[in-house]
mmCIF file of the N, C-alpha and C atoms, coordinates in Angstrom:
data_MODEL
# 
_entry.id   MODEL 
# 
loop_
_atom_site.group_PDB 
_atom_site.id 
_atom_site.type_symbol 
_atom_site.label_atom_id 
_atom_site.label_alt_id 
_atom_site.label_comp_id 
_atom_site.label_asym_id 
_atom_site.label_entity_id 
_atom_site.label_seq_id 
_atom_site.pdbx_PDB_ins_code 
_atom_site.Cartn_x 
_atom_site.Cartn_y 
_atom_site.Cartn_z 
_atom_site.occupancy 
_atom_site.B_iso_or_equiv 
_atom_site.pdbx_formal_charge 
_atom_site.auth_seq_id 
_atom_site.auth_comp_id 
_atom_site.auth_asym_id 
_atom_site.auth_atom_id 
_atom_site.pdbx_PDB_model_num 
ATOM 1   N N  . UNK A 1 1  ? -17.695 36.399 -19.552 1.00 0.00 ? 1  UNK A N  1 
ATOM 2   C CA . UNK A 1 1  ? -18.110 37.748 -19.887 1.00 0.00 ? 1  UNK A CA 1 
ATOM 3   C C  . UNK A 1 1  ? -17.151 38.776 -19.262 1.00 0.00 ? 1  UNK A C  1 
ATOM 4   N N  . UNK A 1 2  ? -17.119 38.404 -18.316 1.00 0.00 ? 2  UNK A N  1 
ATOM 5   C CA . UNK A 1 2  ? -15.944 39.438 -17.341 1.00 0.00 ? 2  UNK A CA 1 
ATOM 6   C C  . UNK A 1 2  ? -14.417 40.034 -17.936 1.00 0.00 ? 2  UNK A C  1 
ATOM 7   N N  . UNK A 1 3  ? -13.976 38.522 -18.174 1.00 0.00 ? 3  UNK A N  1 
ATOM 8   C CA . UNK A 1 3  ? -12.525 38.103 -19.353 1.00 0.00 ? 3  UNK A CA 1 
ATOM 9   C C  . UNK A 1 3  ? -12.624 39.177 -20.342 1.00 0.00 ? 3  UNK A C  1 
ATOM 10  N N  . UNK A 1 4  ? -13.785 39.261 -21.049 1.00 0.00 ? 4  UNK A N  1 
ATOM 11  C CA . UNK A 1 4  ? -13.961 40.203 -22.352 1.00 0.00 ? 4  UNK A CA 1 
ATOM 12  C C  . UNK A 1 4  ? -13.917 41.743 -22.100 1.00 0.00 ? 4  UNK A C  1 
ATOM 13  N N  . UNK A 1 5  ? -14.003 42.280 -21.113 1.00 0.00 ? 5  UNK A N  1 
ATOM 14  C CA . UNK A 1 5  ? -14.134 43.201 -20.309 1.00 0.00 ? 5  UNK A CA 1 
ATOM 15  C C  . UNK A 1 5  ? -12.687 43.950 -20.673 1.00 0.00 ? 5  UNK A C  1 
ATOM 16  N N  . UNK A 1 6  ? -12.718 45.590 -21.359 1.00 0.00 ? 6  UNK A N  1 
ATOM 17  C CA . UNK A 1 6  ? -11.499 46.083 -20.946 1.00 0.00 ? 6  UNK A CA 1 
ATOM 18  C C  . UNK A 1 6  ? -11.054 46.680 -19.794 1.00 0.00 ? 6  UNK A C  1 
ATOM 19  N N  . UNK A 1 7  ? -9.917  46.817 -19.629 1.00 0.00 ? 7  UNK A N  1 
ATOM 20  C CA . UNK A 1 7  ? -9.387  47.024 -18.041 1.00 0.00 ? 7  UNK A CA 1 
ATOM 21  C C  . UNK A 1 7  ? -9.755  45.792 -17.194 1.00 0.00 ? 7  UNK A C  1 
ATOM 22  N N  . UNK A 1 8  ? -9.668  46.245 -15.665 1.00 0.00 ? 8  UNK A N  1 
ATOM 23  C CA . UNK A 1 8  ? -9.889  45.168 -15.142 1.00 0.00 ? 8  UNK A CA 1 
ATOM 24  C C  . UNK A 1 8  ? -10.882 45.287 -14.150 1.00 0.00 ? 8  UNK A C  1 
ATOM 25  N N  . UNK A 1 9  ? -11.252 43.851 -13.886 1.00 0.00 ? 9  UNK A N  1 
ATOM 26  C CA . UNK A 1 9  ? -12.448 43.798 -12.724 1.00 0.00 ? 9  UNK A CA 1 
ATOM 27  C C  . UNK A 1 9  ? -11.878 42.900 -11.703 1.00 0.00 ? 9  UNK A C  1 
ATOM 28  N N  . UNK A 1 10 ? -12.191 43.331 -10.617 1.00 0.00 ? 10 UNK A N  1 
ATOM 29  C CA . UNK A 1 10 ? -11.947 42.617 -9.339  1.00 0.00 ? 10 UNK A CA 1 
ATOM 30  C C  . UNK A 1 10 ? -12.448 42.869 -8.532  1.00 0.00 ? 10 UNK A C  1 
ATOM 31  N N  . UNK A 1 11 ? -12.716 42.038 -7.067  1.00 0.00 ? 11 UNK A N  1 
ATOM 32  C CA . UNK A 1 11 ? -13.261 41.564 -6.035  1.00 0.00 ? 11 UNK A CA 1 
ATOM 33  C C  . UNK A 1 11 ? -11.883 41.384 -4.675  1.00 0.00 ? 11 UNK A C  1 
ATOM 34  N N  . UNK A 1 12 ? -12.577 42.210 -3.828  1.00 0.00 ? 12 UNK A N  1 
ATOM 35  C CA . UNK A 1 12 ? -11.374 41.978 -2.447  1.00 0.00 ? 12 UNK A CA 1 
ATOM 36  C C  . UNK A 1 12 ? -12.193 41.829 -1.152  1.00 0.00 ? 12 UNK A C  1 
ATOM 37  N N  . UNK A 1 13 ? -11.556 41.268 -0.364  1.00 0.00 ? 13 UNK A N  1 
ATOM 38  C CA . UNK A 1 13 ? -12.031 41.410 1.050   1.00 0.00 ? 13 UNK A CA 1 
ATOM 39  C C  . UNK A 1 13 ? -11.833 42.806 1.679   1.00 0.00 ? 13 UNK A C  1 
ATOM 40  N N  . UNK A 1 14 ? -12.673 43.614 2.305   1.00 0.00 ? 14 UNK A N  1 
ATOM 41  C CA . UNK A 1 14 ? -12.499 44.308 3.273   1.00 0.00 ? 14 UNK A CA 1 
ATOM 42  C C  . UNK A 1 14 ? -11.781 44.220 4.431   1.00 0.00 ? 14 UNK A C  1 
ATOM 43  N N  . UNK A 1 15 ? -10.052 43.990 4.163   1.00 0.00 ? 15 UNK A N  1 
ATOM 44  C CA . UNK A 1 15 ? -9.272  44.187 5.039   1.00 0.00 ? 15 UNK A CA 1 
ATOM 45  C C  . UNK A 1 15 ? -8.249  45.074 4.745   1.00 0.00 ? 15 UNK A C  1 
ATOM 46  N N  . UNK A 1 16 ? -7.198  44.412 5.736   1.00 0.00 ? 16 UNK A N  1 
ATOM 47  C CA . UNK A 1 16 ? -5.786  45.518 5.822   1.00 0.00 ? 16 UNK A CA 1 
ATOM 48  C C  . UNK A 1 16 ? -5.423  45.457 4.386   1.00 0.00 ? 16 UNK A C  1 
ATOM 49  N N  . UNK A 1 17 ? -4.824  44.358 4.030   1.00 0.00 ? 17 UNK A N  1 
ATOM 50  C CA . UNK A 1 17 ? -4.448  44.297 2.837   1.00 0.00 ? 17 UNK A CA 1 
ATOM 51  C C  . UNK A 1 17 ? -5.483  44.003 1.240   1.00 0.00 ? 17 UNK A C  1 
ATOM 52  N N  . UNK A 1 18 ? -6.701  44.096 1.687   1.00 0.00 ? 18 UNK A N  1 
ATOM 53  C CA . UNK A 1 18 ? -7.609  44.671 0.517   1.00 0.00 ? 18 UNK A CA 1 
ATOM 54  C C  . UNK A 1 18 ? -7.153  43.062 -0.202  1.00 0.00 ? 18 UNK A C  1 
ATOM 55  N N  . UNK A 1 19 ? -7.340  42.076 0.808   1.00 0.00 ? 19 UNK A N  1 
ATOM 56  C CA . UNK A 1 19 ? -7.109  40.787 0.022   1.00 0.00 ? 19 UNK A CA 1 
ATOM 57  C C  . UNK A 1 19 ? -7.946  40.453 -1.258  1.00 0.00 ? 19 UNK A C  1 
ATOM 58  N N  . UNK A 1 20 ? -7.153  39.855 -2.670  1.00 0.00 ? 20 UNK A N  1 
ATOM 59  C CA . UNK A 1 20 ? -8.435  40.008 -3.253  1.00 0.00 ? 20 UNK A CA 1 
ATOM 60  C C  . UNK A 1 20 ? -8.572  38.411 -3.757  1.00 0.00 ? 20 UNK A C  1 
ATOM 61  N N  . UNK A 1 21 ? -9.723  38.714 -4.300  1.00 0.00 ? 21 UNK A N  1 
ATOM 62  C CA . UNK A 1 21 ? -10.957 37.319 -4.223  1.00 0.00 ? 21 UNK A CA 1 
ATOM 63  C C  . UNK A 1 21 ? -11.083 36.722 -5.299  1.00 0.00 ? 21 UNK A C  1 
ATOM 64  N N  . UNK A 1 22 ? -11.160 37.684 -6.184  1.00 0.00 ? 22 UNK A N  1 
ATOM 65  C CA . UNK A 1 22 ? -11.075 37.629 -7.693  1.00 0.00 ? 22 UNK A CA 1 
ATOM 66  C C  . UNK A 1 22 ? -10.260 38.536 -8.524  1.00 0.00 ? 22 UNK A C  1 
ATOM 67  N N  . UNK A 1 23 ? -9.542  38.932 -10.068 1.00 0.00 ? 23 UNK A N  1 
ATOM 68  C CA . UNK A 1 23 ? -9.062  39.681 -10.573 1.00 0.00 ? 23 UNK A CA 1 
ATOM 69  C C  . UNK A 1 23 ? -9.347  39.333 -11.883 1.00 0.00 ? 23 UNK A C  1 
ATOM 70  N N  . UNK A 1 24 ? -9.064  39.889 -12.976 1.00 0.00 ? 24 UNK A N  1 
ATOM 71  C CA . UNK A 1 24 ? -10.017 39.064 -13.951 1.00 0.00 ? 24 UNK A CA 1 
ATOM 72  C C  . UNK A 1 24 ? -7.882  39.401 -14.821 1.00 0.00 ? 24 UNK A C  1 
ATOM 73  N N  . UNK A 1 25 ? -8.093  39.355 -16.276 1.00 0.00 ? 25 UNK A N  1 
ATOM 74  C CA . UNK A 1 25 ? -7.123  39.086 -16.659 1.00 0.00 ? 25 UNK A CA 1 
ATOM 75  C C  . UNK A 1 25 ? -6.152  40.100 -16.959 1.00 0.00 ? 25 UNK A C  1 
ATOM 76  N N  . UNK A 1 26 ? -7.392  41.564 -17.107 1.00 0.00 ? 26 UNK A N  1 
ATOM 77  C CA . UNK A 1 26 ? -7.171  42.605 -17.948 1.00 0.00 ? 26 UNK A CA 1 
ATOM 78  C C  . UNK A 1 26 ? -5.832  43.442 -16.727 1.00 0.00 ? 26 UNK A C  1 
ATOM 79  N N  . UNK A 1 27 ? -6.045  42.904 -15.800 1.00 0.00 ? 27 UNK A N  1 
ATOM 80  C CA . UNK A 1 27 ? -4.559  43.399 -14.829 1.00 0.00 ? 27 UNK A CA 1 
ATOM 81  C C  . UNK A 1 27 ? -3.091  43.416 -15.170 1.00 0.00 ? 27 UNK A C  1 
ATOM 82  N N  . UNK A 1 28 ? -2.703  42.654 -15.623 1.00 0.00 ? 28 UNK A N  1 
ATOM 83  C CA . UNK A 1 28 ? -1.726  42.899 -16.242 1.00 0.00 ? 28 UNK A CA 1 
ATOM 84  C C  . UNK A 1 28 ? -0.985  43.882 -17.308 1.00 0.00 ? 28 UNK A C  1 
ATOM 85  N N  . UNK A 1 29 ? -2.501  44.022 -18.414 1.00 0.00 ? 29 UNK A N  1 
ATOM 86  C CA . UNK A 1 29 ? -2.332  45.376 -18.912 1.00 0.00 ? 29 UNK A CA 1 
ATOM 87  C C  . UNK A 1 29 ? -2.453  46.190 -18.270 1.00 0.00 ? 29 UNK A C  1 
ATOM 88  N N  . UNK A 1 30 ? -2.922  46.102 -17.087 1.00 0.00 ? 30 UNK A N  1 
ATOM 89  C CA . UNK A 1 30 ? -3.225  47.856 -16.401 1.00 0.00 ? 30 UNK A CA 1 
ATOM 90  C C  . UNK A 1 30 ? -2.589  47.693 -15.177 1.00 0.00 ? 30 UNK A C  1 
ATOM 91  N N  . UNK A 1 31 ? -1.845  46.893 -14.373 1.00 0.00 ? 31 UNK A N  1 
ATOM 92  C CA . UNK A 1 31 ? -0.670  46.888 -14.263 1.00 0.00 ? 31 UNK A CA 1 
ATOM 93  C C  . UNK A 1 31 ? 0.375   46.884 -13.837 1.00 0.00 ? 31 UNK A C  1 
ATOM 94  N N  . UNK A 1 32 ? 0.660   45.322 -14.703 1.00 0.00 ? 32 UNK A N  1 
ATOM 95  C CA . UNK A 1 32 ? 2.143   44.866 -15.473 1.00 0.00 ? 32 UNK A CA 1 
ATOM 96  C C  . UNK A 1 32 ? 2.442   43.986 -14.673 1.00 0.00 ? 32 UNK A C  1 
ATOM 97  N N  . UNK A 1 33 ? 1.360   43.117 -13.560 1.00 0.00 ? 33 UNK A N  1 
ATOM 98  C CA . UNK A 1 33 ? 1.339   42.376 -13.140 1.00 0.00 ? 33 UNK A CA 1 
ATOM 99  C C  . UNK A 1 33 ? 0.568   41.319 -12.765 1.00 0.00 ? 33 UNK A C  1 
ATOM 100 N N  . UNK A 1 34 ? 0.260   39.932 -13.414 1.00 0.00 ? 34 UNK A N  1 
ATOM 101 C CA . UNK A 1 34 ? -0.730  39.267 -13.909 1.00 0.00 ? 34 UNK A CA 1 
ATOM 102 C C  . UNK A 1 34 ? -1.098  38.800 -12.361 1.00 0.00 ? 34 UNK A C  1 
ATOM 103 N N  . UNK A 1 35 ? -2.554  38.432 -12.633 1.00 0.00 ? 35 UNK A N  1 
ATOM 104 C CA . UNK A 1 35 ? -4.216  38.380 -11.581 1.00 0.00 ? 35 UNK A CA 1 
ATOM 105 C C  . UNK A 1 35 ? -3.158  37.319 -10.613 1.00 0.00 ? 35 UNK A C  1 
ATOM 106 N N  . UNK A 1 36 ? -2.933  36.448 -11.405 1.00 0.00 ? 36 UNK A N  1 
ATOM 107 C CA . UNK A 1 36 ? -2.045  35.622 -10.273 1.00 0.00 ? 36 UNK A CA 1 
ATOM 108 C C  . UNK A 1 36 ? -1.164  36.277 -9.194  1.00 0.00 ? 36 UNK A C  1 
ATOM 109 N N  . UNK A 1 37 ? -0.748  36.799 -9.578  1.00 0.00 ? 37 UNK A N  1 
ATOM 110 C CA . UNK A 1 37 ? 0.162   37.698 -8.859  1.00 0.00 ? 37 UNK A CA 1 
ATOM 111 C C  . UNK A 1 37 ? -0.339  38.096 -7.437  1.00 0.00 ? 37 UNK A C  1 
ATOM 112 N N  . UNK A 1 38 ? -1.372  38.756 -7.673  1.00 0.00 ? 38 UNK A N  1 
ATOM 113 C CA . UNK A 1 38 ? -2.160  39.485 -6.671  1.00 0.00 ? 38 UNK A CA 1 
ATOM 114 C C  . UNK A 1 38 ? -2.706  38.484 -5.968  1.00 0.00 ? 38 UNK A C  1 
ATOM 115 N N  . UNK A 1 39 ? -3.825  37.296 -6.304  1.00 0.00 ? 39 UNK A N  1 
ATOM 116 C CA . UNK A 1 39 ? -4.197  35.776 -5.782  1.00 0.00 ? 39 UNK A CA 1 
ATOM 117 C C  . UNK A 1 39 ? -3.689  35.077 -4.932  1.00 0.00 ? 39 UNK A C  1 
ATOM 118 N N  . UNK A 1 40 ? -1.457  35.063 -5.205  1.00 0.00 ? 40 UNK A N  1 
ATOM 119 C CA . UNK A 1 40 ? -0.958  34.841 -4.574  1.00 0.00 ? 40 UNK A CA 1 
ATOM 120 C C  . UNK A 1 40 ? -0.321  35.557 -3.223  1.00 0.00 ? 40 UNK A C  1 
ATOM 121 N N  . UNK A 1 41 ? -0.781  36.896 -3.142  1.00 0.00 ? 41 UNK A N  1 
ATOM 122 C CA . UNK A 1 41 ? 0.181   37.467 -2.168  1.00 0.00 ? 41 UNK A CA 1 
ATOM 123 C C  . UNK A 1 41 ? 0.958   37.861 -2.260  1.00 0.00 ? 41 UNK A C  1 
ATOM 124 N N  . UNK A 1 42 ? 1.645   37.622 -3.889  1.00 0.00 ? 42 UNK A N  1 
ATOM 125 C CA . UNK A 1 42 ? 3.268   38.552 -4.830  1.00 0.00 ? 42 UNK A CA 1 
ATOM 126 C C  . UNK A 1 42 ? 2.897   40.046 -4.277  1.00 0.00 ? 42 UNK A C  1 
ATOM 127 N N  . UNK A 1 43 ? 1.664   40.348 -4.594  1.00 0.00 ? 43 UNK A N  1 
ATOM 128 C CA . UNK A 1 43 ? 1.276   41.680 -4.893  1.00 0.00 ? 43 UNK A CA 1 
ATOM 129 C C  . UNK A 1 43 ? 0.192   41.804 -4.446  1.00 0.00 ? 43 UNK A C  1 
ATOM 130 N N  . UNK A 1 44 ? 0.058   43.494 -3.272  1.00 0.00 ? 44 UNK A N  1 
ATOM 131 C CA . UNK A 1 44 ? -0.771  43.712 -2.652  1.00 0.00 ? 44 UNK A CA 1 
ATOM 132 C C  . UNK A 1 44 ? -1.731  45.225 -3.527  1.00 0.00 ? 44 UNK A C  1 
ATOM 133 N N  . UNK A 1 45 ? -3.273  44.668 -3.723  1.00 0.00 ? 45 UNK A N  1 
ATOM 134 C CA . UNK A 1 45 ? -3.806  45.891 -4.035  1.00 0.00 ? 45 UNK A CA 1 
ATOM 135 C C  . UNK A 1 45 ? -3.223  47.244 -3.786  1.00 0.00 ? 45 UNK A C  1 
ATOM 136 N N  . UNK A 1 46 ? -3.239  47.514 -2.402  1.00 0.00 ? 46 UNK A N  1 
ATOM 137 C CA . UNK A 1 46 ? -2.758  48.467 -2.000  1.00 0.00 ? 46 UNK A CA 1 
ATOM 138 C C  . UNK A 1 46 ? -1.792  49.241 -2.421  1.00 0.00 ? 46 UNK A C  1 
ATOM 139 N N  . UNK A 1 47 ? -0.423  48.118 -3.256  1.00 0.00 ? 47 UNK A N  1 
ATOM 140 C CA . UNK A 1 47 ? 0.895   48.569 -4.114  1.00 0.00 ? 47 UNK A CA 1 
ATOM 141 C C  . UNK A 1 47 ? 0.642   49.559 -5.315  1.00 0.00 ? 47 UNK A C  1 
ATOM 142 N N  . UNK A 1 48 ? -0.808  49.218 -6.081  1.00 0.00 ? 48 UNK A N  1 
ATOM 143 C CA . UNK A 1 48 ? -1.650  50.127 -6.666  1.00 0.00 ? 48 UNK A CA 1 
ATOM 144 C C  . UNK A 1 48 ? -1.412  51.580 -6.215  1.00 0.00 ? 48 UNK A C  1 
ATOM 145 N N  . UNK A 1 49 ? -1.650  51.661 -5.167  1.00 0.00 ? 49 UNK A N  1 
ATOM 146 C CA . UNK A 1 49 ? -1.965  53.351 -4.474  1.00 0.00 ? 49 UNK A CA 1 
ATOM 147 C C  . UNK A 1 49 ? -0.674  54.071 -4.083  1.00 0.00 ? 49 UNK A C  1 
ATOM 148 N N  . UNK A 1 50 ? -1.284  55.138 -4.600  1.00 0.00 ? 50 UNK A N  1 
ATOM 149 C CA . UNK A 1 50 ? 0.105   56.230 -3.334  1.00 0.00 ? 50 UNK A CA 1 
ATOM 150 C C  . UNK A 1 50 ? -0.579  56.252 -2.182  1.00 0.00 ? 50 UNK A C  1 
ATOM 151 N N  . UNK A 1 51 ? 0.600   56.468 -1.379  1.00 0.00 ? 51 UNK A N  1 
ATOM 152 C CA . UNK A 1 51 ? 0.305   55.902 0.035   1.00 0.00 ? 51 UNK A CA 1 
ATOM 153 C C  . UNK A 1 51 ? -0.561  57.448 0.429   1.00 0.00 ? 51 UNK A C  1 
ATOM 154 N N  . UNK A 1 52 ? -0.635  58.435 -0.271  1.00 0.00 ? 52 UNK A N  1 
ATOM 155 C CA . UNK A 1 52 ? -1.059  59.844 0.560   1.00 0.00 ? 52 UNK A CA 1 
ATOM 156 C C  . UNK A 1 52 ? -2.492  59.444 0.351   1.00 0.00 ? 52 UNK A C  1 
ATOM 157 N N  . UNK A 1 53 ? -3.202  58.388 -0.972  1.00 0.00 ? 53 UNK A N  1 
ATOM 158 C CA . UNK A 1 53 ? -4.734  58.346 -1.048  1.00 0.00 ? 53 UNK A CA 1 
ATOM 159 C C  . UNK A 1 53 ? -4.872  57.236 -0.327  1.00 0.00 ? 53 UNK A C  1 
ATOM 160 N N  . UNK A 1 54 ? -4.146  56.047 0.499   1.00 0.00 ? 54 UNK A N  1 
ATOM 161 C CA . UNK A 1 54 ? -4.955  54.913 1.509   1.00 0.00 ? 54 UNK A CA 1 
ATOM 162 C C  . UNK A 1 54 ? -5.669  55.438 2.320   1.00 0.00 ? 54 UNK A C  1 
ATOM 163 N N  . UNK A 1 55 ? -5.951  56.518 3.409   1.00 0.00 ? 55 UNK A N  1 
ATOM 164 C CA . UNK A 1 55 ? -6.823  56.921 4.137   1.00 0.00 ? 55 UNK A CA 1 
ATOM 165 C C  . UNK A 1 55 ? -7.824  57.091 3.449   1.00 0.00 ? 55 UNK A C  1 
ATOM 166 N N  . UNK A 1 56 ? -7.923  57.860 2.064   1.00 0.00 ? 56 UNK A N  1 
ATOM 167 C CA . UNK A 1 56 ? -9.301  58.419 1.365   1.00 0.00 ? 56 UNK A CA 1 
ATOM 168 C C  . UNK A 1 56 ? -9.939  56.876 1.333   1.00 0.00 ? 56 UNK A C  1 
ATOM 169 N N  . UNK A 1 57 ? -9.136  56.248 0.697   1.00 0.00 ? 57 UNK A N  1 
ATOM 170 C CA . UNK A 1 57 ? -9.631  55.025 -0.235  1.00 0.00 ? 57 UNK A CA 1 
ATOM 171 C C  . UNK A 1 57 ? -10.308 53.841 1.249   1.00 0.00 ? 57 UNK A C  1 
ATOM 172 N N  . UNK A 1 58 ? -9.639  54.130 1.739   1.00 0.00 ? 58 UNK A N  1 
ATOM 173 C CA . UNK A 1 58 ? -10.010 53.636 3.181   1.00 0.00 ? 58 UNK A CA 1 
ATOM 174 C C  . UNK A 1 58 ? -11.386 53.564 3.667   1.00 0.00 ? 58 UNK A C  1 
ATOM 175 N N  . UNK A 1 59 ? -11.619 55.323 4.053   1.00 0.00 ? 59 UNK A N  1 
ATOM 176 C CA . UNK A 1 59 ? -13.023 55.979 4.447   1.00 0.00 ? 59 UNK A CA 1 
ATOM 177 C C  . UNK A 1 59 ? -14.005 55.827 3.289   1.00 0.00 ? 59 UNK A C  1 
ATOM 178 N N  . UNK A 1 60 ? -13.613 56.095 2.170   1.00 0.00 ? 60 UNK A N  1 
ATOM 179 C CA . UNK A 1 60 ? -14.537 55.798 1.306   1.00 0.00 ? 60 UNK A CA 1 
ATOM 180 C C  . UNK A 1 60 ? -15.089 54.232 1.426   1.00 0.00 ? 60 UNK A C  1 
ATOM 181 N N  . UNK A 1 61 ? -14.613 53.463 1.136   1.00 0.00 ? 61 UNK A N  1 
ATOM 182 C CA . UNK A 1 61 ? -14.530 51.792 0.993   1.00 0.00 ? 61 UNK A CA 1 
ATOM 183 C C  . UNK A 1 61 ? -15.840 52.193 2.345   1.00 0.00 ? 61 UNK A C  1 
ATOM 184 N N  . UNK A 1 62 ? -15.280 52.255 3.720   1.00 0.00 ? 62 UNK A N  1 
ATOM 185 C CA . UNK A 1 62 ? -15.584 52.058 4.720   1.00 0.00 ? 62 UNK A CA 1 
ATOM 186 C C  . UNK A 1 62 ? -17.319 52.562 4.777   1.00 0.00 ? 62 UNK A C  1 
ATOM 187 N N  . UNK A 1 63 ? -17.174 53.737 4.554   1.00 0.00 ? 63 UNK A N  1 
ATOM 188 C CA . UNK A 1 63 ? -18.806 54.651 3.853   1.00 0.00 ? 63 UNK A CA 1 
ATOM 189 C C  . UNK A 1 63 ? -19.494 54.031 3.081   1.00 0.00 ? 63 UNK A C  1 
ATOM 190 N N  . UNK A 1 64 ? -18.509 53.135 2.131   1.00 0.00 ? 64 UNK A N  1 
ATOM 191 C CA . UNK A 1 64 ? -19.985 52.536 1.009   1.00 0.00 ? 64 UNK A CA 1 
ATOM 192 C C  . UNK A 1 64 ? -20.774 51.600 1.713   1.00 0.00 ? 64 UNK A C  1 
ATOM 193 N N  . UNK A 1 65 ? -19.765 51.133 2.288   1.00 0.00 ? 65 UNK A N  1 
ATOM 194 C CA . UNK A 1 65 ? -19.931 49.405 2.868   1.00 0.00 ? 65 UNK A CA 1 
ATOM 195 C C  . UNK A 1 65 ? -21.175 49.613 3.740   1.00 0.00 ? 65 UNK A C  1 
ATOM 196 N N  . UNK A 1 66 ? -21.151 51.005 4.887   1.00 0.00 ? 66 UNK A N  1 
ATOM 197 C CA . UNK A 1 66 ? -21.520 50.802 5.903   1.00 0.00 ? 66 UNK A CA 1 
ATOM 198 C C  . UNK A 1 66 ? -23.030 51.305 5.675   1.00 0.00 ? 66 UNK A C  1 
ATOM 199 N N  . UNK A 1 67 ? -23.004 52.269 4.430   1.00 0.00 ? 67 UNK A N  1 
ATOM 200 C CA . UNK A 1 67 ? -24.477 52.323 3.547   1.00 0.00 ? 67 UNK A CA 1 
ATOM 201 C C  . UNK A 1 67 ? -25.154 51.419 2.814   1.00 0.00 ? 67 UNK A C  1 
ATOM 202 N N  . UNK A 1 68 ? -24.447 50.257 2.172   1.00 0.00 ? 68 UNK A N  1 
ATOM 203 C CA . UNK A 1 68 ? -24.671 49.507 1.891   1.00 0.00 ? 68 UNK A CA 1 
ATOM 204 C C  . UNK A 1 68 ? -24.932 49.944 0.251   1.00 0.00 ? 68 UNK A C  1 
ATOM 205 N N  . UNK A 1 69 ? -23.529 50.704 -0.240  1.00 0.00 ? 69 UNK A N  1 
ATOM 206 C CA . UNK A 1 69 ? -23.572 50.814 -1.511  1.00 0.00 ? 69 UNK A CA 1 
ATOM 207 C C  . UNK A 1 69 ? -22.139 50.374 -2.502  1.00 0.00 ? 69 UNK A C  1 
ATOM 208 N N  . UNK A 1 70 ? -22.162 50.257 -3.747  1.00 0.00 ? 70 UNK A N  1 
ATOM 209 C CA . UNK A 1 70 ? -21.479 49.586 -4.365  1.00 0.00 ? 70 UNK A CA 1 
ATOM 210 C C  . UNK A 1 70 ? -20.353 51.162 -4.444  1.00 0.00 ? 70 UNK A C  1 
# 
């Protein structure tokens, strides 16, 4: 069901490098570098971001978690 999904869905650990857990396929179109990629360590979530939003994306992450919201 996920697969069928446009864009993409994924799953990471709450760390430095936002390790992730799962990625589904639609990554590559959105992008330009397939789920494997990321699975392996080629490519870090984080490469996603400009570096001026990692703090936001940071505190936010950090706020949901610690409310216990998605």
């Amino acid at each position: 069901l996920v697969q069928a999904l446009p864009g993409m869905a994924y799953m990471c650990q709450y760390d430095r490098r936002m390790t992730p857990l799962y990625l589904s396929d639609g990554a590559l179109q959105l992008t330009g570098w397939a789920a494997s990629d990321f699975i392996t360590g080629n490519v870090q979530m984080r490469d996603l971001m400009h570096p001026a939003d990692l703090a936001l994306v940071r505190d936010t992450t950090r706020a949901a978690l610690q409310a216990q919201q998605p």
